[in-house]
N, C-alpha and C positions, 0 to 999 in steps of 0.2 A: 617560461617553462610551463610545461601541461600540467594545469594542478592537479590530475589524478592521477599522472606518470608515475608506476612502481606502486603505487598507496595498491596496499589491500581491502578489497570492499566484498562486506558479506550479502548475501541477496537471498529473503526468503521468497518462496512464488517464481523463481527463476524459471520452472516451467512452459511459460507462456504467457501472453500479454505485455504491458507493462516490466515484468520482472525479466520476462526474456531481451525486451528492448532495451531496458538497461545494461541489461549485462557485454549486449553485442556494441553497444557507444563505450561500453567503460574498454568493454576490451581494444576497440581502436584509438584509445585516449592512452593505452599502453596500462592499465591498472592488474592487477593479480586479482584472482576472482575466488571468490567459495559459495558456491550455484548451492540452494536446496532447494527442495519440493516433494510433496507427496508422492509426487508420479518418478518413479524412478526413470521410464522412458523417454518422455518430456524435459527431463534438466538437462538428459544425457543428450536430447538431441540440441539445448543452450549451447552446450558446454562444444561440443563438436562446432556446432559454429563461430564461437567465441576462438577456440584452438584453430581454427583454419584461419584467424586475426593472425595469429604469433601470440595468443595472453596464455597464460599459465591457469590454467583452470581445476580447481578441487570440485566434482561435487557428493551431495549426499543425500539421501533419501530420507528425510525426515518428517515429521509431523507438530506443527510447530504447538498444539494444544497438550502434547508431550510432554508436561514440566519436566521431567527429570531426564529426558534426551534434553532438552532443551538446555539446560543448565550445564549440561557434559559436552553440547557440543564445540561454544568457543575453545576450549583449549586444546580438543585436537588441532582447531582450526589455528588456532597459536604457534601449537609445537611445530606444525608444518608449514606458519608461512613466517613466524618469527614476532608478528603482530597483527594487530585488524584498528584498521584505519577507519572504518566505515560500515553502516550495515544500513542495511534497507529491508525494512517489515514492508515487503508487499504483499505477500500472502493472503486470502480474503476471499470471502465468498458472499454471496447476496441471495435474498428469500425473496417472493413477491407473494404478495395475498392479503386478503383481511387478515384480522387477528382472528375474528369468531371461527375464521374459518381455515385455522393455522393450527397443525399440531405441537405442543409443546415443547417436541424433542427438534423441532427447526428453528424455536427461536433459539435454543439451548446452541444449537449447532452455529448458529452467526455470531452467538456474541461469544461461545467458545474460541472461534477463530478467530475472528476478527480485532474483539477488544482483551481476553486472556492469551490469545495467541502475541499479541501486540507486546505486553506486559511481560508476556513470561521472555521472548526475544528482546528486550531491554535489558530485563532484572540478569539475565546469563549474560550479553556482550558487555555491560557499562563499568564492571572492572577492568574488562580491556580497552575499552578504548578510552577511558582515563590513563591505562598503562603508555597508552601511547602517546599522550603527551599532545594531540590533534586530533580526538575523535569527533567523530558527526554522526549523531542517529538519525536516522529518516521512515517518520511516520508514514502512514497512510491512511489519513481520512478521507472526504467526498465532499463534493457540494450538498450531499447528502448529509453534509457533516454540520450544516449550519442553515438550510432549507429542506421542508418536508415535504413528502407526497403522498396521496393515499396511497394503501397497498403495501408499504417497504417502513412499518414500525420498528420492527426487529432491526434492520440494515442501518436504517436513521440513528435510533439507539446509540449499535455500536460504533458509529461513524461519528457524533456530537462527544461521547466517550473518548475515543481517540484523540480529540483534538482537545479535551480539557488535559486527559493524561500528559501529553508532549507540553502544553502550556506551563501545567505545573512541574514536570519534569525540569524543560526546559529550566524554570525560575530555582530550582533544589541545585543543577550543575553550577549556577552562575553563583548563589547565595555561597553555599561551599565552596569555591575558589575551582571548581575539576573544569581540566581544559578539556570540554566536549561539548558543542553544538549540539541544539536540535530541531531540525525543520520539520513539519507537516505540508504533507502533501495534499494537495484537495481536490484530485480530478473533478470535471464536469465529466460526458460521454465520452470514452476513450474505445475504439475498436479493440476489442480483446474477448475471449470465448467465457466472460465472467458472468453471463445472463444465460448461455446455454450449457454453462455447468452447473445454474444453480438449482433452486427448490420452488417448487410453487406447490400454495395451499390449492385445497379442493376450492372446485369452481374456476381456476384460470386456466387459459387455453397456452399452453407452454409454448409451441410452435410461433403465435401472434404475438405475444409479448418480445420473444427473441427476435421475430422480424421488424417490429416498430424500434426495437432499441437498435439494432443492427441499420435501419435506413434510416431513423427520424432522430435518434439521440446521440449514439455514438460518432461523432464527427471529427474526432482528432484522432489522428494515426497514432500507434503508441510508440511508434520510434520520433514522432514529433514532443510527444509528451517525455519520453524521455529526456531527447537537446533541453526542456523546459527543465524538466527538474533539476539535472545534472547542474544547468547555468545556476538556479537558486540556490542549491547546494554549496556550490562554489562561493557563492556570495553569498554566505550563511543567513540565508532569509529565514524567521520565525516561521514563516508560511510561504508556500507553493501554489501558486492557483491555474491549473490547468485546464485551459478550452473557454474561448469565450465565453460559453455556460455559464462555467463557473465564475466568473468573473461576473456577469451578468447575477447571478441569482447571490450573490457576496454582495455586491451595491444593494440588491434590491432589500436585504434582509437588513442589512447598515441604515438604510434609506427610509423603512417601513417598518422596521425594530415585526413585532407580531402581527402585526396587519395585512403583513405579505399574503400570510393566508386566506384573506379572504379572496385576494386575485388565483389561488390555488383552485379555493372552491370554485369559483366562478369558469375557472378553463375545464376543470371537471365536467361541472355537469353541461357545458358545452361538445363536450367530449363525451 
C-alpha cells in the first residue's frame, strides 16, 4: 500500500520550489494536504494543482516567524482534517554578502525565518503528531548546513542551526518513548526562485549571482528532489541528502573534518 495514502501532511513554503513539489508528489501518492505560505496567491496556485490531482487540499496564508499564528494553527488544521500525520518546515529564505557589508536587520530576517521559523513550526505541530501515534517532522537544512562559503554567513548559521535542532530533537522523541520521527533534509542546488527572492548586501550584483545559481549550482529539479525526500521520509532516514552536491560536499566535510576550507579558499580566489 502507498505509505502516504490518506496520511495528512502539513507543508510550510508550499508556495513554490521545493514546497510546491512536494505537495504536487504527495498529492498523487493520494495524501490530504494543508499548503501554507506568505504568499496567498502562490499556495493558491499549489493547491489548484494539487486539487486537479483528486487530493483534498486546505490552505492558508501564514507567516511562519508568527509565534502565536504559529501555535493556533495546527488545531484548526486538526479540527478539519481529524489529524496531521506529517509536516514539512520548508519555508526559507537566503542572504548573500559580506557581513561588513550586510545590514543587521537581514541577518535578523534569515535566522528569523529559517531557524525560529523551523522551531516555532515544531514546538506548534509535535503535540499533534505525537497525537497521532505515526508522526514525521521534516526539517530543512542545506549543504550549507555542514559546508561554508564566503558571502552566505547569515544562511550557513541558520542552516548548521537547523540540523543540530532536528538532531537533538530527534534524540528528546526517541529518549521519551513519542512515536515521531525526524528527518533533515539537506539540499545541495535545487532549481527554485530561493536566490531571486532573496537579499543581498551592498556591493553584489543581484541579477549575476541569480544567474550563476540558476546555470552553474541549481542542478536538481525540485520535483526530482522531492521523489528524494518523500523516499527518505518513508524510510525514516535521520538525514536526506539532496543533489549530488550535497553528497559530494557531505564526504568532503566527513573526509577533511576543517580543512575543507582551505580547498574553499583556494576556488575563491581562483574565482
Amino acid at each position: 500500500m502507498n505509505y502516504y495514502a490518506r496520511r495528512v501532511a502539513a507543508i510550510t513554503g508550499a508556495g513554490s520550489g521545493i514546497g510546491r513539489a512536494l505537495a504536487v508528489d504527495l498529492a498523487r501518492r493520494g495524501a490530504r494536504l494543508a499548503l501554507s505560505d506568505q504568499n496567498a496567491e502562490a499556495v493558491a496556485d499549489t493547491a489548484r494543482r494539487c486539487q486537479r490531482i483528486g487530493a483534498r487540499v486546505r490552505t492558508d496564508t501564514i507567516d511562519i516567524t508568527d509565534r502565536q499564528a504559529m501555535l493556533d494553527y495546527p488545531a484548526a488544521l486538526s479540527g478539519e482534517f481529524g489529524r496531521i500525520d506529517a509536516v514539512f518546515c520548508v519555508a526559507g529564505v537566503i542572504h548573500t554578502g559580506r557581513l561588513l557589508n550586510t545590514e543587521l536587520s537581514d541577518v535578523d530576517h534569515v535566522v528569523n525565518v529559517n531557524l525560529l521559523g523551523t522551531v516555532n513550526t515544531a514546538k506548534a505541530f509535535l503535540p499533534h503528531l505525537i497525537s497521532s501515534g505515526d508522526g514525521h517532522l521534516v526539517t530543512f537544512s542545506s549543504a550549507f548546513g555542514f559546508l561554508t562559503t564566503p558571502g552566505y554567513s547569515a544562511y550557513s548559521a541558520s542552516k548548521f542551526a537547523i540540523r543540530g535542532f532536528s538532531e537533538s530533537l530527534r534524540q528528546e522523541m526517541r529518549l521519551d518513548g513519542h512515536p515521531v520521527s525526524v528527518t533533515c533534509v539537506c539540499p545541495g542546488g535545487v532549481r527554485t526562485p530561493i536566490m531571486r527572492n532573496g537579499r543581498f548586501a551592498a556591493g553584489e550584483d543581484p541579477d549575476a549571482v541569480t544567474a550563476r545559481f540558476d546555470t552553474k549550482i541549481a542542478r536538481t529539479e525540485a520535483s526530482r528532489a522531492a521523489s528524494i525526500i518523500l523516499r527518505g521520509v518513508e524510510r525514516r532516514r535521520p538525514q536526506v541528502l539532496v543533489g549530488a552536491d550535497a553528497k559530494a560536499a557531505w564526504t568532503l566535510v566527513r573526509t577533511l573534518g576543517t580543512a575543507y576550507q582551505h580547498l574553499v579558499l583556494w576556488a575563491g580566489r581562483r574565482t
